[in-house]
py3Dmol code that shows the C-alpha trace and the ligand (Angstrom):
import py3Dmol

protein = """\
ATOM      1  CA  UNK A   1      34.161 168.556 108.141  1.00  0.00           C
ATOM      2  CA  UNK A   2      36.694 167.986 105.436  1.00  0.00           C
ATOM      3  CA  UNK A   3      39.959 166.057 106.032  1.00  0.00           C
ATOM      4  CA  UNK A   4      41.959 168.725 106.445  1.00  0.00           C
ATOM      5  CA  UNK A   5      39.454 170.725 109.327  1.00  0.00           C
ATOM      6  CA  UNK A   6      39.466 167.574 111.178  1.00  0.00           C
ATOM      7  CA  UNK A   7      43.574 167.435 111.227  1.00  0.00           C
ATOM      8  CA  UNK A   8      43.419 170.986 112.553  1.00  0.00           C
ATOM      9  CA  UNK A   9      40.594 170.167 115.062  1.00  0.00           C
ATOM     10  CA  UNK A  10      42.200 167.608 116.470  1.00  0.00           C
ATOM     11  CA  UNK A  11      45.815 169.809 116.701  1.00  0.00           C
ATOM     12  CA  UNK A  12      43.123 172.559 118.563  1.00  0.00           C
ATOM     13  CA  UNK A  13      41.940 169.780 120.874  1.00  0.00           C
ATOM     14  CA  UNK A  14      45.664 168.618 121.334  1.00  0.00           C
ATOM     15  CA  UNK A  15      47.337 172.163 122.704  1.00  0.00           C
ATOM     16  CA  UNK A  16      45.210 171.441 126.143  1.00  0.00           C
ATOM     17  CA  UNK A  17      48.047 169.290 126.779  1.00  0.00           C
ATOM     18  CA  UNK A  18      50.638 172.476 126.999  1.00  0.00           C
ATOM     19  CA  UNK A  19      51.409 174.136 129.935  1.00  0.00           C
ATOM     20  CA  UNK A  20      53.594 176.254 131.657  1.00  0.00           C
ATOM     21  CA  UNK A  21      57.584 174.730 132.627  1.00  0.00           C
ATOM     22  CA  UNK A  22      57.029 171.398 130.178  1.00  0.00           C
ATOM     23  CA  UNK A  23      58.491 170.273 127.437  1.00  0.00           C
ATOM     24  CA  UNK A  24      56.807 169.264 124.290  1.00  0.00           C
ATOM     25  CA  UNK A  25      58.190 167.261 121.379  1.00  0.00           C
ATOM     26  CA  UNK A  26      56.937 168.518 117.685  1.00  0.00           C
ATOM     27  CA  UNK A  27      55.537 166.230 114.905  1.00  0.00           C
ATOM     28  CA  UNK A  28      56.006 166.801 111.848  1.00  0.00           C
ATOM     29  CA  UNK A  29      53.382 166.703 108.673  1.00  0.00           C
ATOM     30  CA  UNK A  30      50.267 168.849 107.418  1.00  0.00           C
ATOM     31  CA  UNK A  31      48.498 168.039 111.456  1.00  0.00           C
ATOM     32  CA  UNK A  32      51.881 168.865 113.553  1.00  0.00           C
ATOM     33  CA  UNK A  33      51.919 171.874 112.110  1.00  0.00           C
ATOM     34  CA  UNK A  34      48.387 172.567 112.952  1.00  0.00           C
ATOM     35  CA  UNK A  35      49.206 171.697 116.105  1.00  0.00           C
ATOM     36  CA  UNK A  36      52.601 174.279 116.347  1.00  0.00           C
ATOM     37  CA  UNK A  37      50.418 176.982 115.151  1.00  0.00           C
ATOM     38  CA  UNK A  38      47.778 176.206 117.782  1.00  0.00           C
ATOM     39  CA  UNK A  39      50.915 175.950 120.257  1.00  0.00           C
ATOM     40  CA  UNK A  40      52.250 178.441 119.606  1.00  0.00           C
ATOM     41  CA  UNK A  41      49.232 181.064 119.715  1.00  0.00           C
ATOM     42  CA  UNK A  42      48.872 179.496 123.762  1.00  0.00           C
ATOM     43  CA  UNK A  43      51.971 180.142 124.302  1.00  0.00           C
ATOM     44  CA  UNK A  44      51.835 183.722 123.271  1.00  0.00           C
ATOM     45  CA  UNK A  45      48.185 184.276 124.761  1.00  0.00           C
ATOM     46  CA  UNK A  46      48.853 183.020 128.087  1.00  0.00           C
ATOM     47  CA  UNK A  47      52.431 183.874 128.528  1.00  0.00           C
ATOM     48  CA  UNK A  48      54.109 180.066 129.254  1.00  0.00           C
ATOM     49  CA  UNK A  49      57.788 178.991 129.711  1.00  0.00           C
ATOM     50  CA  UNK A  50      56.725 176.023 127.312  1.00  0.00           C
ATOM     51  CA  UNK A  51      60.311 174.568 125.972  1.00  0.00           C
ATOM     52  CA  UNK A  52      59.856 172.436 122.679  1.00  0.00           C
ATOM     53  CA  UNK A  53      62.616 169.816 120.390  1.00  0.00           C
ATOM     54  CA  UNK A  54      61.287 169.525 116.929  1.00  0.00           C
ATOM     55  CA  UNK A  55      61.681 166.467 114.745  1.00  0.00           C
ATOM     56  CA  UNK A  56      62.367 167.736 111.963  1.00  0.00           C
ATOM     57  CA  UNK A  57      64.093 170.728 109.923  1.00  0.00           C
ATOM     58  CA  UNK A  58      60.714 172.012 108.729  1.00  0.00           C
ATOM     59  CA  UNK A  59      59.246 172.021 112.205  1.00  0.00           C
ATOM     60  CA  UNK A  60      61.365 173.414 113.954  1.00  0.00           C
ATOM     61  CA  UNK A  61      61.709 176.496 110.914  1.00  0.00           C
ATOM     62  CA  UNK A  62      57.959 176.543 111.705  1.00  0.00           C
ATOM     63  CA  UNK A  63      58.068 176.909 115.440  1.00  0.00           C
ATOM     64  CA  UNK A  64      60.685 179.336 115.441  1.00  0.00           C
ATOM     65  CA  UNK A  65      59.105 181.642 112.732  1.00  0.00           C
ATOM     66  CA  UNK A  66      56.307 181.581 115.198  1.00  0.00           C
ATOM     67  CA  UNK A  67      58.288 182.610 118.494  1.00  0.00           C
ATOM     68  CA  UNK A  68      58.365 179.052 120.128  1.00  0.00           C
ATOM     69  CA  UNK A  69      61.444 178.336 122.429  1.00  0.00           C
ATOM     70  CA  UNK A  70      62.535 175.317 120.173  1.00  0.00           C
ATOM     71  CA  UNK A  71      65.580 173.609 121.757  1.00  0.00           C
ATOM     72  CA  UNK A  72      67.966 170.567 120.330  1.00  0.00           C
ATOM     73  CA  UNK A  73      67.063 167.255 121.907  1.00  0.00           C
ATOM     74  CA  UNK A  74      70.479 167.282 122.995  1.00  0.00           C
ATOM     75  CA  UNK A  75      69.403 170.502 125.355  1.00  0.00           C
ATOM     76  CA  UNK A  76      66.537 168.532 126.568  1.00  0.00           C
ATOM     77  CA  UNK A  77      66.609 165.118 126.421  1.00  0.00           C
ATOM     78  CA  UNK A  78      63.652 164.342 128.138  1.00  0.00           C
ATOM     79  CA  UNK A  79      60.247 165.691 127.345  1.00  0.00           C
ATOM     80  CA  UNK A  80      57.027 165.331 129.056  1.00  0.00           C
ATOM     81  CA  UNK A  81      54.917 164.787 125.576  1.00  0.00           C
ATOM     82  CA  UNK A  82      55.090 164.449 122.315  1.00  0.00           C
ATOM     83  CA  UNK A  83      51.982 165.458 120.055  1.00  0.00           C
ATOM     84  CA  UNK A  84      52.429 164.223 116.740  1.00  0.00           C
ATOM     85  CA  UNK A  85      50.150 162.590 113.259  1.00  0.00           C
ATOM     86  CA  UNK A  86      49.883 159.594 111.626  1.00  0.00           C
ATOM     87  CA  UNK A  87      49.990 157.855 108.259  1.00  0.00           C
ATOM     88  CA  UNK A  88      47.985 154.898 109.819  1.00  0.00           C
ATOM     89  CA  UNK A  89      46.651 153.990 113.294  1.00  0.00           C
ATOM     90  CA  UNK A  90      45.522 150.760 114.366  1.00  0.00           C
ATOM     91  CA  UNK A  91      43.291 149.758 117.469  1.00  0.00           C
ATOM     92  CA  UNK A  92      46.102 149.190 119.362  1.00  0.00           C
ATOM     93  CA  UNK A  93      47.545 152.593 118.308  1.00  0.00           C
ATOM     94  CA  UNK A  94      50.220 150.202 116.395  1.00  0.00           C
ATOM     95  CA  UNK A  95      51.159 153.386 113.504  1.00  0.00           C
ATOM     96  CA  UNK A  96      52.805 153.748 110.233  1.00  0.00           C
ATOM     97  CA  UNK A  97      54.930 156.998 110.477  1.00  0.00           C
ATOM     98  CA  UNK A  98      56.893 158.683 108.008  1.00  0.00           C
ATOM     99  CA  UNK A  99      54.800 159.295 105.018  1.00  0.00           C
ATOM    100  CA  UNK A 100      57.047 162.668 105.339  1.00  0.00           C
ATOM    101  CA  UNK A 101      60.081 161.168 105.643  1.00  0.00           C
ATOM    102  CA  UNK A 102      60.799 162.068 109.417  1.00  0.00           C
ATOM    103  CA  UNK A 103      60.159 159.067 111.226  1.00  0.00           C
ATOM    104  CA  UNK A 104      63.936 158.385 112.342  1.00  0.00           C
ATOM    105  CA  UNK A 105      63.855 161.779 114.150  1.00  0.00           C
ATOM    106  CA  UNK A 106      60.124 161.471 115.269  1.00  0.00           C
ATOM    107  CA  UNK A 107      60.746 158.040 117.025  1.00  0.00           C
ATOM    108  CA  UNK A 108      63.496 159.413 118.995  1.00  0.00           C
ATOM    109  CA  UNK A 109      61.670 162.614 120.178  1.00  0.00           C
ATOM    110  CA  UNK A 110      58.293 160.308 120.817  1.00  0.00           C
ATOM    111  CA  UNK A 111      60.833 157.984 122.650  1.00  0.00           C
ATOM    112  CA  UNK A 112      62.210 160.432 124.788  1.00  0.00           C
ATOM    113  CA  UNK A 113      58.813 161.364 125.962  1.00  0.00           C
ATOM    114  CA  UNK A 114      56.940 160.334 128.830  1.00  0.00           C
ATOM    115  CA  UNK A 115      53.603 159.810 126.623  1.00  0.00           C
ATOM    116  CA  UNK A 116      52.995 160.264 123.275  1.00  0.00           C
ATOM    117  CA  UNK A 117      49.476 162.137 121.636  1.00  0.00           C
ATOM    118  CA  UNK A 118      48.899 160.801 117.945  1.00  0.00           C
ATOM    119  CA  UNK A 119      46.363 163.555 116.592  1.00  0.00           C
ATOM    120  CA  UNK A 120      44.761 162.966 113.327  1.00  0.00           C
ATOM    121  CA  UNK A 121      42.073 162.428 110.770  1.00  0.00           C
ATOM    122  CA  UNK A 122      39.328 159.913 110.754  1.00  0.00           C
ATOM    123  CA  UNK A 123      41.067 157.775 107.768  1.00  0.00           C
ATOM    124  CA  UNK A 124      44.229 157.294 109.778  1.00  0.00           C
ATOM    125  CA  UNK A 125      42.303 155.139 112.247  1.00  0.00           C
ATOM    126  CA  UNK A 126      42.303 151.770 110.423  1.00  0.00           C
ATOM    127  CA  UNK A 127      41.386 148.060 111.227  1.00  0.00           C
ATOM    128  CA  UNK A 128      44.886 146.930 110.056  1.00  0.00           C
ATOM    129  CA  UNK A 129      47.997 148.484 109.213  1.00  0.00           C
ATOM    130  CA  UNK A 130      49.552 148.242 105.633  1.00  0.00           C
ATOM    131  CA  UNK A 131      47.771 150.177 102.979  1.00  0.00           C
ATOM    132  CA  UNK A 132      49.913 152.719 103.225  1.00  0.00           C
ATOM    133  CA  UNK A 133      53.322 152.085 102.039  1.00  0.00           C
ATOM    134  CA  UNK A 134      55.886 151.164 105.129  1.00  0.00           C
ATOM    135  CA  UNK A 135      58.698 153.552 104.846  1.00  0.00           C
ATOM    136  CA  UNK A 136      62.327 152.077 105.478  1.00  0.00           C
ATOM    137  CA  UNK A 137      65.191 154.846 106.489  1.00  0.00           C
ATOM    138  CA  UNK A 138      67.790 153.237 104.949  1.00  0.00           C
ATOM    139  CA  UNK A 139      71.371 153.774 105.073  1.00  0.00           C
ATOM    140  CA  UNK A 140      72.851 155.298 102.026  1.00  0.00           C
ATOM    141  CA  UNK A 141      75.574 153.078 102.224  1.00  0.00           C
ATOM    142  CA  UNK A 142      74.605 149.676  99.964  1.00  0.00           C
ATOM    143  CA  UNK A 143      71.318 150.486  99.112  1.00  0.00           C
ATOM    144  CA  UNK A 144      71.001 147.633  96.466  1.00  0.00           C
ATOM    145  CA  UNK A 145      72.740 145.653  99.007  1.00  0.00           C
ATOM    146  CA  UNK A 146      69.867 146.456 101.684  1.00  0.00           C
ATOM    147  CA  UNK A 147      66.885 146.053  99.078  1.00  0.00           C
ATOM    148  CA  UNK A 148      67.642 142.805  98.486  1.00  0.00           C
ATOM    149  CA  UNK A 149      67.736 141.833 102.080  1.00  0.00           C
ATOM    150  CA  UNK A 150      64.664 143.265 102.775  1.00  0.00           C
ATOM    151  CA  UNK A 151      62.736 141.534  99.741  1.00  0.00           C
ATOM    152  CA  UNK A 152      64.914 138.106 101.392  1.00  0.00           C
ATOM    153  CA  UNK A 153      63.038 138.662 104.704  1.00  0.00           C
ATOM    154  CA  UNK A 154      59.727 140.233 103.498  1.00  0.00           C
ATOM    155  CA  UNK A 155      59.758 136.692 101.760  1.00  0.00           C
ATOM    156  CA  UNK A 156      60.731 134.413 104.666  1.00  0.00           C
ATOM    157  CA  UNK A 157      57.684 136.260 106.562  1.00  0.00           C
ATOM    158  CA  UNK A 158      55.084 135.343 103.437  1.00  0.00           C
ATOM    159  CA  UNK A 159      54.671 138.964 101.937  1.00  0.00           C
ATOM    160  CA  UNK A 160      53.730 137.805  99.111  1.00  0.00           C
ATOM    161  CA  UNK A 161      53.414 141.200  95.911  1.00  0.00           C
ATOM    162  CA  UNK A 162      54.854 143.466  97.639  1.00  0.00           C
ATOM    163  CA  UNK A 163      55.829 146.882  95.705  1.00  0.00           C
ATOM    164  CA  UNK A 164      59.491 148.194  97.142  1.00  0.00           C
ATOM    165  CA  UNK A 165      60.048 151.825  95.700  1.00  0.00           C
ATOM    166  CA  UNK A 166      63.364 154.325  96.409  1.00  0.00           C
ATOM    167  CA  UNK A 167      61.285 157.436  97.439  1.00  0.00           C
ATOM    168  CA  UNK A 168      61.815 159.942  94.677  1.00  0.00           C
ATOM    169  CA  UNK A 169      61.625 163.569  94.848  1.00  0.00           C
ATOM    170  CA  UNK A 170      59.457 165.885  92.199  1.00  0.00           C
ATOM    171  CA  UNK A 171      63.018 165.762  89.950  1.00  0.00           C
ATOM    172  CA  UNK A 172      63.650 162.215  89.936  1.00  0.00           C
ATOM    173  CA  UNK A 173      66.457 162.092  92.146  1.00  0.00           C
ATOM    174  CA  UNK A 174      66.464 160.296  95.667  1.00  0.00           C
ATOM    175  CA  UNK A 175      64.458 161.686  98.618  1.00  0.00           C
ATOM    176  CA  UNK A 176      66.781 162.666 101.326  1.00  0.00           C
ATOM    177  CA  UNK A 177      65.842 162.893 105.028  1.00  0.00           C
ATOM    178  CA  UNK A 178      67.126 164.978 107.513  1.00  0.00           C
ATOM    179  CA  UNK A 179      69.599 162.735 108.701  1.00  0.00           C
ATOM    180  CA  UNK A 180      71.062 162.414 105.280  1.00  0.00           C
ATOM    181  CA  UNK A 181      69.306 158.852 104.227  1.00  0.00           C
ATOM    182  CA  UNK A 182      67.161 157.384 101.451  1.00  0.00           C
ATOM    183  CA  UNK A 183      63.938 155.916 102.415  1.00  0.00           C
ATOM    184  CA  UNK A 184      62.363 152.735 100.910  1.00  0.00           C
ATOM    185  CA  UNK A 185      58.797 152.331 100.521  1.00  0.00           C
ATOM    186  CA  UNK A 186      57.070 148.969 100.779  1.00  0.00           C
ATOM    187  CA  UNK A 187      53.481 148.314  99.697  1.00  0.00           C
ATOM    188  CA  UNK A 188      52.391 145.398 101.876  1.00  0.00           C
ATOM    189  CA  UNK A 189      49.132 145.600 101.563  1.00  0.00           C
ATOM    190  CA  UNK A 190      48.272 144.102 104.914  1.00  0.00           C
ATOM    191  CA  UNK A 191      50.765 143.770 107.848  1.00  0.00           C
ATOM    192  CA  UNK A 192      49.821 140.365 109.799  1.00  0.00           C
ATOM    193  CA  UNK A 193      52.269 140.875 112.338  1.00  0.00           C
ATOM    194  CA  UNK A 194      53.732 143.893 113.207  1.00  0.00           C
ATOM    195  CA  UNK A 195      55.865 143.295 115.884  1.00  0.00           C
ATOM    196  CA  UNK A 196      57.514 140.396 114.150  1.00  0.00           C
ATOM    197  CA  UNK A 197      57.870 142.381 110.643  1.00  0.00           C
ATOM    198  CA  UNK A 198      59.622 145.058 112.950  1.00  0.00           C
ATOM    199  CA  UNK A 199      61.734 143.156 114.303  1.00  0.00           C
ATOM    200  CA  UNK A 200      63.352 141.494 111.885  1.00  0.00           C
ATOM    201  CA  UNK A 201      63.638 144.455 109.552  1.00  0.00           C
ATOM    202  CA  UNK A 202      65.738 146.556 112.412  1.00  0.00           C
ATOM    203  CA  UNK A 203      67.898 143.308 112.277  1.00  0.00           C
ATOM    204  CA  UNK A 204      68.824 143.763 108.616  1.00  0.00           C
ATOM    205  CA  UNK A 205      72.363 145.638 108.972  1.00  0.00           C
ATOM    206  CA  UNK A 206      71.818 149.593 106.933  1.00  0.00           C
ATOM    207  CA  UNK A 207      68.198 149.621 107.942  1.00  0.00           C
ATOM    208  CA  UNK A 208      68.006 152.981 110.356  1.00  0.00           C
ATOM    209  CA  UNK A 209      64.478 152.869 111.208  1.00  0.00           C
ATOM    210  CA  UNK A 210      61.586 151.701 110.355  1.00  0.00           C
ATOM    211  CA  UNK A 211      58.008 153.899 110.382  1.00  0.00           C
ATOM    212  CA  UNK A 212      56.533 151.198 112.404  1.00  0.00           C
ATOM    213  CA  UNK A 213      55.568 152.913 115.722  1.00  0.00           C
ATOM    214  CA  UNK A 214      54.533 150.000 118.254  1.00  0.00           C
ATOM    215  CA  UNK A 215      53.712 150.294 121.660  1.00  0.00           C
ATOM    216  CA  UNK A 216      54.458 154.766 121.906  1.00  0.00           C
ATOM    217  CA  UNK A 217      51.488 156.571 121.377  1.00  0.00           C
ATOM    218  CA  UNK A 218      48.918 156.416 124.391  1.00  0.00           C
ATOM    219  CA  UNK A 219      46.701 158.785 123.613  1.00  0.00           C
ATOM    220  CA  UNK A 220      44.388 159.292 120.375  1.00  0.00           C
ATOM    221  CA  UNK A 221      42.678 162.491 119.325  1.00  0.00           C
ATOM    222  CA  UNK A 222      40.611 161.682 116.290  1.00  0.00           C
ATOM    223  CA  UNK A 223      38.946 164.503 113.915  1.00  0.00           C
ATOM    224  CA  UNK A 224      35.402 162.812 112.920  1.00  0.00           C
ATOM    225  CA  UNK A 225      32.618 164.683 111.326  1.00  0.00           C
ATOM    226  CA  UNK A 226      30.832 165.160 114.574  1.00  0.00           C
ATOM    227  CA  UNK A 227      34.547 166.640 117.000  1.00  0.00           C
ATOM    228  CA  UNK A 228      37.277 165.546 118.011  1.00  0.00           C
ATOM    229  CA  UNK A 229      37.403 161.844 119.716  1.00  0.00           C
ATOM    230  CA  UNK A 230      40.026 161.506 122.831  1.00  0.00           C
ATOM    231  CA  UNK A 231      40.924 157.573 123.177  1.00  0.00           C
ATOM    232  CA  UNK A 232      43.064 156.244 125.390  1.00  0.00           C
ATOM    233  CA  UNK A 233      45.090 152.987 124.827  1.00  0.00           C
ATOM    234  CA  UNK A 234      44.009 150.073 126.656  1.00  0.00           C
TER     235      UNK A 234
END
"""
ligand_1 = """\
14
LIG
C 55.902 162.464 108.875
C 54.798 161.723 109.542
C 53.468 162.386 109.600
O 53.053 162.445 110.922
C 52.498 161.584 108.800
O 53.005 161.456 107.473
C 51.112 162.233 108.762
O 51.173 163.407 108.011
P 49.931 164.390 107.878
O 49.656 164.939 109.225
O 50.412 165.421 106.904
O 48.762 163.589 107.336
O 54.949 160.630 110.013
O 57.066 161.688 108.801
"""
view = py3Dmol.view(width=600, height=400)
view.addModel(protein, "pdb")
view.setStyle({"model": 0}, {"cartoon": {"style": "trace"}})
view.addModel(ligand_1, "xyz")
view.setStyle({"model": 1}, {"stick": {}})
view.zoomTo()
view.show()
């Protein structure tokens, strides 16, 4: 199976998870939306009262074109799952998020759920986190000002040639997220210590979030070559 038929295998596997009366949060990327079209053809086929809260412009556009109920969180501020992808898992589901630029919004849907499904490919699973670039929602408010304190405190924790970059659209100009702020990619390479790194880069004043997602996702469903793999945290 190709990359891509394992993201959608794994969004198939997922939509077991929907039934009638809950409510789902939405994902956003290439897989969530694998898994809204797979959601939304249950829905349809077996008639549910599934509510769902998007987290992100382009998913909920998706799930609407497709008939989904999608309500604001602020209608439903407490879901029973979330079912979302992933730029990088770990063995202890520790994840990079935000490789689209949505992981403000996606941590506070996958935070306002009582568990959390990561679906993805078989490269997402990895030994250790930090290959792919850790994206920073940033205020747009002092950028420069922000940078530097994150280069300060990348350095104070050792991360040694690290690559920051202002995410850039197609045009040049600066990426925007929904909520209306930059993002700053760092190459780290490898992250040693992920719940320290967090930490201290939520405690640099006009960071908004970071794409590190520790301790939220309980369940994994993995696309491999051979089906889809359902792993529970330990
Ligand atoms: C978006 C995300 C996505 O879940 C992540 O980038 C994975 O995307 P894809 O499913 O397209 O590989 O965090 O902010």
């Amino acid at each position: 199976m190709t990359q891509d038929e394992q993201k959608k295998a794994a969004a198939e596997y997922a939509v077991k998870v929907v039934e009638n009366d809950m409510r789902v949060g939405l994902g956003s990327g290439s897989t969530a939306n694998y898994f809204i079209k797979a959601a939304a053809e249950k829905v349809k086929r077996e008639n549910l009262n599934t509510v769902f809260v998007a987290s992100s412009n382009a998913s909920e556009a998706l799930g609407k074109s497709l008939g989904l109920n999608v309500k604001s969180l602020d209608e439903v501020p407490l879901l029973d799952f979330t079912v979302d992808g992933a730029d990088e898992i770990d063995p202890q589901f520790r994840m990079i998020k935000g490789g689209g630029g949505a992981q403000l919004r996606e941590k506070i849907v996958a935070s306002s759920s009582r568990f959390v499904v990561c679906i993805a490919d078989h490269t997402k699973l990895v030994q250790q986190l930090g290959a792919f670039p850790l994206p920073i929602e940033v205020s747009r408010f002092g950028v420069n000002a922000t940078t530097w304190k994150l280069e300060r405190t990348l350095a104070k924790l050792n991360y040694t040639d690290v690559q920051m970059r202002l995410r850039a659209k197609a045009d040049g100009t600066p990426y925007i997220t929904d909520s209306g702020n930059p993002i700053i990619d760092l190459k780290l390479g490898k992250i040693t210590d992920a719940e320290r790194l967090d930490a201290e880069l939520h405690a640099i004043p006009g960071v908004t979030e970071t794409g590190l997602f520790i301790g939220i996702c309980g369940v994994l469903m993995l696309g491999t070559d051979i089906g889809v793999e359902e792993i529970t945290r330990k």
